[in-house]
C-alpha positions in Angstrom: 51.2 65.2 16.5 49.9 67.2 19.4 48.1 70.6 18.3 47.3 73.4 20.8 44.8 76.1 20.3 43.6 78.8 22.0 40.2 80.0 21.5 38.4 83.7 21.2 36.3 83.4 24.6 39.1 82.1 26.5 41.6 84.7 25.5 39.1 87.6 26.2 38.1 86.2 29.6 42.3 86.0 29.9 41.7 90.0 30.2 39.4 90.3 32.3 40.8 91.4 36.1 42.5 88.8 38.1 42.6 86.3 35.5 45.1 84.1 34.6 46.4 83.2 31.4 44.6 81.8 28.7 43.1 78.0 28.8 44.7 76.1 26.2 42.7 73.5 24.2 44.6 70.2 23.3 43.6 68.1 20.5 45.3 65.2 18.9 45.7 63.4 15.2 43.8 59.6 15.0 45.2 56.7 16.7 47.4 54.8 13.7 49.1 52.3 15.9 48.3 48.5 16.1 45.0 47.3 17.1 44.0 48.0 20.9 42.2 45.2 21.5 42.8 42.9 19.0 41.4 39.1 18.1 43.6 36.6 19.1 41.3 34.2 18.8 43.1 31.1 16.5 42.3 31.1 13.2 40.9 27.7 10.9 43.9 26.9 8.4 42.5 25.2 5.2 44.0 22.0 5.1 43.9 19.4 2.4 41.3 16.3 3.5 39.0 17.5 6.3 38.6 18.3 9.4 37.1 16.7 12.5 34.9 18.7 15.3 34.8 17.2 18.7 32.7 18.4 21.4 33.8 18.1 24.5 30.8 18.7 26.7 32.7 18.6 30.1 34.9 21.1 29.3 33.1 23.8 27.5 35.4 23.5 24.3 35.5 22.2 20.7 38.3 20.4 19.7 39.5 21.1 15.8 41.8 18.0 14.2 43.6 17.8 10.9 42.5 14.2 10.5 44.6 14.2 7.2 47.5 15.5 8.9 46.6 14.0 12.3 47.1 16.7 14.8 45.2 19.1 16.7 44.2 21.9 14.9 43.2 24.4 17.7 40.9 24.0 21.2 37.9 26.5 21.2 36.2 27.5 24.2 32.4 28.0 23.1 28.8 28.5 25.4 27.1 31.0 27.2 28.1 31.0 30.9 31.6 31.8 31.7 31.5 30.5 35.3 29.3 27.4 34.5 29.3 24.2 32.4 27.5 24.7 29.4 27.6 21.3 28.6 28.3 21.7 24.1 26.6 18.2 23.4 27.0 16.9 20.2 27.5 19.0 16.9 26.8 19.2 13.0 29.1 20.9 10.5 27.7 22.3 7.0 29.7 21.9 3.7 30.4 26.0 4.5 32.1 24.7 7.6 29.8 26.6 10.0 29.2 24.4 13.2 25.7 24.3 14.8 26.0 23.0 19.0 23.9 22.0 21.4 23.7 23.3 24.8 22.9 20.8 27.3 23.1 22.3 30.7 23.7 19.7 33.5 21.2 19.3 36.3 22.2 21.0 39.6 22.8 17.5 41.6 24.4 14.2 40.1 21.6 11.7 39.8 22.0 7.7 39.3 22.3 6.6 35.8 24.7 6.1 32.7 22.7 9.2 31.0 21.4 11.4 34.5 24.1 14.2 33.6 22.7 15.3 30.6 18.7 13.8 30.8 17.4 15.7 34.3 18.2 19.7 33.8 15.4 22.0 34.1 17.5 24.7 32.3 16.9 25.9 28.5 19.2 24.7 26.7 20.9 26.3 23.4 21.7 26.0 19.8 24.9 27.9 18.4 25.9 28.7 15.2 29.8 29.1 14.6 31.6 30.6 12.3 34.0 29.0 10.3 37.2 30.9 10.5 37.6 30.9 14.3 34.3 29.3 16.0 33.1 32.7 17.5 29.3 32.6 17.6 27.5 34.0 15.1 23.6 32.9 15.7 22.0 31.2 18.7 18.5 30.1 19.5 17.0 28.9 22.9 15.3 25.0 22.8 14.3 23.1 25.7 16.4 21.3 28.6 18.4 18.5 27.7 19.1 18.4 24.1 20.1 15.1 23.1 21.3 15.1 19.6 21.6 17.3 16.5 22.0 16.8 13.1 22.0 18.5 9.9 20.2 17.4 6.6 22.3 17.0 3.7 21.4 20.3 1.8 21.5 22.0 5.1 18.1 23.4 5.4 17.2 21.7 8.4 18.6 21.3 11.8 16.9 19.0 14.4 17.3 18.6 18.0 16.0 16.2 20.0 15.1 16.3 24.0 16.4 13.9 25.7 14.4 14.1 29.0 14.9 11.2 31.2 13.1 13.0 33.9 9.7 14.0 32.0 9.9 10.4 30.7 9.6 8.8 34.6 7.6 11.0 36.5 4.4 8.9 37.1 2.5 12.2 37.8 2.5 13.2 34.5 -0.1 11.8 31.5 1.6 9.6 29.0 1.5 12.5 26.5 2.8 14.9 29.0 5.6 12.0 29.4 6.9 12.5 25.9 9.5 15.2 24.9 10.0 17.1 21.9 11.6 17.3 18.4 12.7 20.8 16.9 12.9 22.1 14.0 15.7 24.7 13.3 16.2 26.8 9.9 20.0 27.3 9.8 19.9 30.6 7.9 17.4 32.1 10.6 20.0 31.8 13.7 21.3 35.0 14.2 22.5 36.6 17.4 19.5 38.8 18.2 16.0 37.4 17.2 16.2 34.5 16.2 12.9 32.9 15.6 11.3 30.1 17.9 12.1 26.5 16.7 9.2 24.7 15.3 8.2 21.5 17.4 6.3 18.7 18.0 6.2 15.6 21.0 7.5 12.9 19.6 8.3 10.1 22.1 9.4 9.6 25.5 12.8 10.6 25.9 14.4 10.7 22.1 17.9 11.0 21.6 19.5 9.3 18.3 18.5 10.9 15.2 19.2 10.4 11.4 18.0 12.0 8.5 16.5 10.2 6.1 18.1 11.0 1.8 14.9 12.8 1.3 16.1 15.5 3.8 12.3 15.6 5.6 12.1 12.4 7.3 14.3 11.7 10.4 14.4 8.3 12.3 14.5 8.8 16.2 15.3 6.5 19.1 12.9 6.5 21.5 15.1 5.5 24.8 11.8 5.1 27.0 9.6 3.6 24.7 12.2 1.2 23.2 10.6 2.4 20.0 11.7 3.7 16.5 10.0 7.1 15.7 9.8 8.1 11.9 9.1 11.9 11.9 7.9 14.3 8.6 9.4 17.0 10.1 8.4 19.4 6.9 4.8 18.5 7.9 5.3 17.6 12.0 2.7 15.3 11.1 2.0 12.6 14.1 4.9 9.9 13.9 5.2 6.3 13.0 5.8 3.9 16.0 8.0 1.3 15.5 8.9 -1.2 18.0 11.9 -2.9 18.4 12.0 -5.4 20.6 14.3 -4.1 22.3 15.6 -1.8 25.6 16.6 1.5 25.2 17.4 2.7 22.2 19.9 5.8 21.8 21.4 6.0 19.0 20.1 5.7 15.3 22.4 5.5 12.3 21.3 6.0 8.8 23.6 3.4 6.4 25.0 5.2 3.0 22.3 4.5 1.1 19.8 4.9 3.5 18.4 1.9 3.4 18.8 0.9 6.6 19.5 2.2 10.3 21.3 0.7 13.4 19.8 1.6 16.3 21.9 0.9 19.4 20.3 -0.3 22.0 22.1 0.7 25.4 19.9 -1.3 28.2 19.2 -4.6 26.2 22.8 -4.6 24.9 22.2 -5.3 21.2 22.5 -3.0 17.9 19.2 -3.5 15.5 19.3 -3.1 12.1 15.9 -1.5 10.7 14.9 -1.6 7.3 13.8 2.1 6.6 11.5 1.1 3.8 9.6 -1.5 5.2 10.6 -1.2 9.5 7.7 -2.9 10.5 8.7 -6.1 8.9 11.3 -6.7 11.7 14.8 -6.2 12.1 17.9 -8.1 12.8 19.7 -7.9 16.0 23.5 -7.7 16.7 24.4 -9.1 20.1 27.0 -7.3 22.5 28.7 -7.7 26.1 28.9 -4.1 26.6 26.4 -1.3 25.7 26.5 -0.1 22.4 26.3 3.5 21.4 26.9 4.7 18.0 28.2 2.4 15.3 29.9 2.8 12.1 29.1 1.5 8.7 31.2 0.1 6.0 30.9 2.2 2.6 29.0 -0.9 1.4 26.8 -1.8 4.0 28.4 -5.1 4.4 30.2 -4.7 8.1 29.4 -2.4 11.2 31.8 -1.6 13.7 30.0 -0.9 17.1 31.6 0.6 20.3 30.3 -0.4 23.3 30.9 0.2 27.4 31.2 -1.7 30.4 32.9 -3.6 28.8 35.1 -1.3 26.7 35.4 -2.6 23.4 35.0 -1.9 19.5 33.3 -4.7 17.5 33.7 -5.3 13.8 30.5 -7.3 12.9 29.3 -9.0 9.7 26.2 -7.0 8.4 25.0 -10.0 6.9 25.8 -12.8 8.7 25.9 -11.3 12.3 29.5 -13.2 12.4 31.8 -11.4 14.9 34.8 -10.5 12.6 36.9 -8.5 15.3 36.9 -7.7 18.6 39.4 -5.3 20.8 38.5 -4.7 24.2 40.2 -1.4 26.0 41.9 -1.1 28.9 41.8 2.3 31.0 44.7 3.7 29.4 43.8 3.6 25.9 40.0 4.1 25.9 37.4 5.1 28.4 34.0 4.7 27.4 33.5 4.5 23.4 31.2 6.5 22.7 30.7 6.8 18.4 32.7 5.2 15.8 32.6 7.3 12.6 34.9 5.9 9.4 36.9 8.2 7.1 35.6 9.6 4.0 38.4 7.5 2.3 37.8 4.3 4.0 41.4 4.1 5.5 41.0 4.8 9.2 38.2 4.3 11.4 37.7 7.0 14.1 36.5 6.5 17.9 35.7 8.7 20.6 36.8 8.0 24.0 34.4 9.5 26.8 37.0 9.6 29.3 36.2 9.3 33.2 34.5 12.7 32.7 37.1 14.4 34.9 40.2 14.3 32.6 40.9 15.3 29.0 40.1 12.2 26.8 41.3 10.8 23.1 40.1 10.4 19.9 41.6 7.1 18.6 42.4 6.9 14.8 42.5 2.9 14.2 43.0 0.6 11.4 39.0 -0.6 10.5 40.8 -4.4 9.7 43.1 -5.1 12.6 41.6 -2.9 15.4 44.8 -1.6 15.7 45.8 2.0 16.9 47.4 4.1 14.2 47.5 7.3 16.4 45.8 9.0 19.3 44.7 12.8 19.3 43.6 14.4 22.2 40.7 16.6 22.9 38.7 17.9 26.3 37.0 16.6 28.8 33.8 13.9 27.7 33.8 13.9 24.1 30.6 12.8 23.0 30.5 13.4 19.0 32.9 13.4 16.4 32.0 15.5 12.9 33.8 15.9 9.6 33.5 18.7 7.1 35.5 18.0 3.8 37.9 21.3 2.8 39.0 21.7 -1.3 
């Protein structure tokens, strides 16, 4: 409704000589319509089962499947630069179903190398945290260039990041500690959008990338990619690490087994997977033999088979844990999978889940397969390079 007063002032001025009439004053009752700008932004349904977060670090966006009901849930845009690549790399997921992501800007030219896109910036990189409902950010914190993984403890007190600086690692004009890059230290509850405070940190190795957390939720195991060591990191005390080596050429991946008592560590330049005993790793370790490079495996709820994904060639191999016996192999072609990157199995044990890289130019796949026969049960897409693959169990 549209009211029209008129006040005192006005009308006497109206008197005045060679005035006009009065001024009129218009005021009107609040707004009640529909929202003006409102949030159409998708919203998290609350399925039965869990869900599966996929980020897809060439094309700025998360990617949310209903593994139970296998479809795509929704595709989030997330990041800080709206003209740029922001590069999400990898991601955790509480029990809450807040998702923490890593930034990893890419360097400004294309250098040589299965890992130079994400292992040469020079720019910070980032840690989100992401609300649960609809993935809008709700907490960030800057870290250094070229996260490489991060991971969550299990009572979700602890975030760690690691830098994966191939750079750092070969520049001969740097000291041997200079060489190394760090670990950090994140409090989950402290990432807020303005002030949040400066991770805690330490140098750990030369270019670390895979990282597990130990069941104690203080101890993480790190691959070492230039050091072809093991790294096993307090990180309530950031007390000096524990060098392990391997035998072995660059490690990138580390993979805590249920119980913890072991890790696979997958060794990308060497071609093998090694499997370290966490309570005694300087003992030696036994090594899994692969054609192809081999990124993050899988293991069986009872330790007793891995199934490693490896590139170039493209293939997913079911191995015996205990034997070393080959039980399965399927090799891709480019039409089904591009570049396995992590093979994670369900919660139930009924389907075994691999992300596809992709050429890095096209959207890519998650492959939902039978853990037996190899076979494919379904294929749900995401964005452009996947690179990790989380689950977060809903009631």
């Amino acid at each position: 409704m549209r009211k029209v007063l008129v006040t005192l002032g006005v009308m006497i001025g109206a008197l005045g000589p060679g005035c006009g009439g009065p001024d009129k004053k218009v005021e009107y009752d609040p707004y009640a319509g529909p929202a003006v700008y409102p949030d159409k932004r998708p919203k998290l349904p609350a399925p039965k089962g869990y869900f599966g977060y996929v980020s897809d670090s060439g094309s700025d966006t998360i990617t949310v499947l209903d593994l139970p009901g296998n479809e795509v849930v929704m595709q989030v845009r997330v990041g800080r630069d709206p003209v740029a690549v922001d590069g999400p790399h990898h991601l955790a997921v509480d029990s809450a179903g807040n998702v923490y992501v890593a930034l990893s800007y890419p360097a400004p030219l294309a250098l040589p190398g299965p890992h130079a896109s994400h292992a040469s910036s020079s720019r910070f990189g980032f840690v989100q945290k992401l609300a649960p409902d609809d993935l809008h950010v709700v907490g960030e914190v800057q870290i250094d260039p070229n996260p490489g993984e991060i991971v969550l403890s299990a009572d979700g007190t602890k975030i760690v990041v690691t830098q994966f600086d191939l750079a750092r690692a070969q520049n001969a004009k740097l000291s041997a500690d200079d060489q190394k890059a760090t670990l950090m230290v994140i409090d989950p509850a402290s990432l807020v959008l303005a002030g949040s405070p400066t991770p805690k940190s330490m140098k750990v190795c030369r270019a670390p990338h895979g990282v597990s957390f130990a069941h104690d939720n203080h101890t993480v195991f790190v691959a070492c990619y230039a050091d072809d060591t093991l790294a096993i990191v307090d990180v309530t005390t950031l007390a000096p690490p524990k060098i392990v080596t391997l035998g072995c050429k660059g490690p990138y991946s580390a993979v805590l087994s249920p119980t913890g008592q072991s890790v696979a560590v997958g060794c990308t330049d060497s071609k093998d997977t090694h499997v370290v005993d966490t309570a005694a790793p300087e003992t030696g370790n036994k090594a899994f033999i692969t054609q192809g490079a081999p990124y993050f495996a899988a293991w069986a709820a009872d330790e007793s088979k891995l199934w490693i994904p490896t590139q170039v060639p493209d293939a997913l191999v079911l191995v015996d844990a205990t034997t070393k016996a080959v039980i399965k192999q399927r090799v891709f072609d480019a039409t089904t999978c591009i570049k396995p990157h992590e093979a994670i199995l369900a919660k139930d044990g009924t389907t075994l889940y691999l992300v596809c890289e992709g050429d890095h130019v096209k959207p890519s796949s998650v492959l939902a397969l039978d853990p037996a026969t190899l076979d494919t049960k379904s294929t749900l897409a995401v964005g452009v390079y996947p690179d990790r693959l989380a689950l977060q169990r809903r009631p």
